[in-house]
C-alpha positions, 0 to 999 in steps of 0.5 A, spaced: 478 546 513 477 549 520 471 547 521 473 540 519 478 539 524 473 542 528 468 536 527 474 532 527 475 533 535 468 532 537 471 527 542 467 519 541 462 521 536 463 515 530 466 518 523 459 515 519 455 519 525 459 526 525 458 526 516 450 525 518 450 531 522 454 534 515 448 532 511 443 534 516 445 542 517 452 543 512 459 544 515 459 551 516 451 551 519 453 546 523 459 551 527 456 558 525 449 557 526 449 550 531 442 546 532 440 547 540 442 541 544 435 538 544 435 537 536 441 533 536 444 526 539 449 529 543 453 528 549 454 535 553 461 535 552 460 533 545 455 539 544 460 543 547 466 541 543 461 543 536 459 550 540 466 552 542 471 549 537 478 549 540 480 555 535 487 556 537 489 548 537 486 548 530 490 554 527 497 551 531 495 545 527 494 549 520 501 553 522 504 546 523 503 542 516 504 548 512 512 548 516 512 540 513 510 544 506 504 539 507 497 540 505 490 539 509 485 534 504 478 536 507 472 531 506 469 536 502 475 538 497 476 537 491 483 533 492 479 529 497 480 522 494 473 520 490 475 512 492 475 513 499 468 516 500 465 510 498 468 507 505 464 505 511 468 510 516 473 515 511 477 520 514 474 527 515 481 531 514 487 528 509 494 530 511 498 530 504 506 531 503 506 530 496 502 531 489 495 532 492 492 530 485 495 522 485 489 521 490 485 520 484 488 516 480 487 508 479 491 505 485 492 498 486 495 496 493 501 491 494 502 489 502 504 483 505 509 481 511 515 485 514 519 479 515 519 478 507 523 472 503 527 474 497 522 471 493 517 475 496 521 481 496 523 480 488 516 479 488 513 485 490 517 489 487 516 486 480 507 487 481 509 494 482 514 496 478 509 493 472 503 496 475 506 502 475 508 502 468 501 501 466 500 507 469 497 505 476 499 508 482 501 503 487 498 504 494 502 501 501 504 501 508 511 504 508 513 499 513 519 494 512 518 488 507 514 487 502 510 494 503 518 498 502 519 494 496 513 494 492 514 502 493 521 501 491 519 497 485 514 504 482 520 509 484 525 505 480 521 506 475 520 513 476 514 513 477 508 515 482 506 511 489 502 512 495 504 511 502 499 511 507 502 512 514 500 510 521 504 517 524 503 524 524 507 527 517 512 529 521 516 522 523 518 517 518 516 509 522 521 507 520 526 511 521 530 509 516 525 509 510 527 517 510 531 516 503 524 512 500 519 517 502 524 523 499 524 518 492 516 518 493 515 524 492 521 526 488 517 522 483 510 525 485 507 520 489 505 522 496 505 521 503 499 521 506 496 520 513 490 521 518 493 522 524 496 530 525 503 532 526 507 530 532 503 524 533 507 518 534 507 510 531 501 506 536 499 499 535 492 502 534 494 506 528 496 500 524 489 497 522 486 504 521 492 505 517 490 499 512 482 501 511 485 507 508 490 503 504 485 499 501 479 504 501 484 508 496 484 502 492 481 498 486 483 492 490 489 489 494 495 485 492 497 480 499 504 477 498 506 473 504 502 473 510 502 470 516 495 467 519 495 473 525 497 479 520 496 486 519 496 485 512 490 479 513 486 485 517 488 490 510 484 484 507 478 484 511 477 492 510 478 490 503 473 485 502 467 489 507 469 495 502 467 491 496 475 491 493 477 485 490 483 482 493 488 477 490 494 473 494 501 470 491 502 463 493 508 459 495 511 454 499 507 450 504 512 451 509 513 457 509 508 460 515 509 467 511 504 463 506 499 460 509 495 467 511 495 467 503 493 460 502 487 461 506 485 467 503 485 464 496 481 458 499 477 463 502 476 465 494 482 471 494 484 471 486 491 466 485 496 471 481 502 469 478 503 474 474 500 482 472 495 478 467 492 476 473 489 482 476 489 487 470 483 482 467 479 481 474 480 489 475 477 495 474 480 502 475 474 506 473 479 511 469 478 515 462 484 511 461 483 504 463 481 502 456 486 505 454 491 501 459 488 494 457 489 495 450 496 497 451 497 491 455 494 486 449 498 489 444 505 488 449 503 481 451 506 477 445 512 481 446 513 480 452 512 472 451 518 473 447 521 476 452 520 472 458 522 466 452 529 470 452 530 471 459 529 463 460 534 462 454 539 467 458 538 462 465 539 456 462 546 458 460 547 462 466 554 460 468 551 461 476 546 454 474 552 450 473 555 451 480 548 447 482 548 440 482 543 435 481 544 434 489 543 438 495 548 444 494 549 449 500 549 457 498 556 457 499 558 452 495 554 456 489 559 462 492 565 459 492 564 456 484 561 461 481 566 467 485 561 471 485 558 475 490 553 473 496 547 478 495 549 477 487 548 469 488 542 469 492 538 474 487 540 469 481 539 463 485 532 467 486 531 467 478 533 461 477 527 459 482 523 463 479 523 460 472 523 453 476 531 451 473 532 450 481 529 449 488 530 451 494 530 446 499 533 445 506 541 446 506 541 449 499 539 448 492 537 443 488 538 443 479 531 441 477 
């Protein structure tokens, strides 16, 4: 791992360029038996970043991931994830807190915006859960939103999702998703990064965060979006790695929406439900085969489930406190005697299975 940390500080030298020379000479032959400067396309200070390594750097690095109890995935390493190999400009060295082996596992990957909807909350969170429970591991961002509570949906499940951060594995960006990353691995996801320790969230970060996001993956989930977002960008790397990438829709008006419609114009699969993406998607796992056909055996029982739910929320006691006029969340409060939080999640179901509406100033029963 020295001399790829080694080969990761020769300064502005492009990663597709530093993996040539590994191809050409081998990584050890590149450090302990360096080609003469006149064979190789190097700049003087480059040259000499490959002839004399600053070892000591390197070793204080090394020292301070095993402090994190982390561990270093190197190109060449067995852990390194197969999927991410296949990228235009993957990371030479991984930084990883968590199970090393869910790197190659399926991945699907689920992101979307930081100012998310409820809707759009509950929805991530579902997608995830139920992937997860196919046996895929979920793949995000960690940020605020959509990113959170897709990892929340899998972890609630118990079991393994993948965050991929834009700092070194030494700071939680944001602070207070310290409690998630802690779930995460606890549940033998992973954390993983490409910045080294003691690196600190930098807008620059965030898009070489989402190419590896997308590169770890067999495709690519966007739910809410607005048209300028980083989750538009995670879509671009998506398609120029030749990963398949789905949208969620919604409400016209909703400005968090239209980066989704315009990727579903732009031929993004439309997803309404998990059917969507298992039929479209590959994993290239043994057990593939094996998840599809658990999901055709289920698919009637979860016909009948869906038809039991929706039996539940037509006497739901909540659909009586709206009316067929325009009624205000705090009417629906103050009849129901429930909770806040606990009415605008029911209030969300009962959307979602189109027994009301949302519209300006409350709701409307359907």
């Amino acid at each position: 791992m020295r001399f790829w940390l080694a080969l990761k500080f020769i300064p502005r030298l492009a990663i597709h360029k530093k993996l040539a020379l590994v191809e050409q000479y081998t990584i050890i032959d590149l450090f302990t038996k360096p080609p003469l400067h006149s064979n190789i396309s190097l700049t003087e200070k480059q040259y000499q970043a490959l002839i004399s390594p600053d070892w000591q750097r390197i070793d204080v690095i090394i020292e301070s991931v095993k402090s994190l109890d982390a561990t270093i995935i190197p190109f060449d390493h067995a852990d390194y994830p197969h999927k991410l190999k296949e990228i235009y400009d993957p990371p030479l060295v991984l930084f990883v807190k968590g199970d090393c082996k869910v790197l190659n596992r399926p991945q699907f990957a689920i992101v979307g915006s930081r100012n998310v909807s409820v809707h759009g909350r509950e929805t991530a969170y579902r997608f995830a859960r139920e992937l997860s429970q196919q046996g895929i591991v979920v793949t995000s961002g960690l940020a605020l939103g959509v990113d959170a509570h897709a990892h929340k949906g899998v972890v609630d499940n118990n079991s393994a999702t993948i965050g991929v951060i834009a700092t070194g594995l030494d700071s939680c960006y944001p602070a207070r998703h310290k409690p998630l990353v802690k779930a995460i691995i606890e549940n033998g996801g992973a954390i993983v990064s490409e910045f080294l320790p003691s690196t600190p969230p930098k807008a620059g970060h965030f898009p070489k965060r989402n190419r590896i996001i997308s590169g770890l993956s067999a495709g690519v989930l966007i739910i809410e979006a607005a048209m300028r977002s980083g989750s538009l960008i995670t879509a671009r790397f998506a398609l120029e790695q030749n990963r398949d990438v789905f949208a969620v829709p919604g409400n016209i008006n909703n400005p968090q929406i239209k980066g989704c419609h315009w990727l579903i114009k732009q031929g993004a699969k439309l997803v309404e439900e998990l059917a969507d993406i298992m039929e479209e998607v590959s994993f290239d796992s043994k057990n593939s085969l094996d998840l599809r056909l658990k999901q055709s055996r289920n698919k009637e029982k979860e016909k009948e489930s869906k038809k039991s739910c929706d039996q539940d929320l037509f006497n739901d006691s909540l659909l009586a406190s709206v009316g067929y006029e325009i009624t205000p969340v705090d009417t629906v409060v103050s009849r129901s005697k429930l909770p806040t939080d606990v009415v605008l999640t029911r209030l969300t179901m009962l959307e979602l299975r189109g027994l009301v509406s949302a519209v300006p100033g409350g709701y409307l029963k359907n």
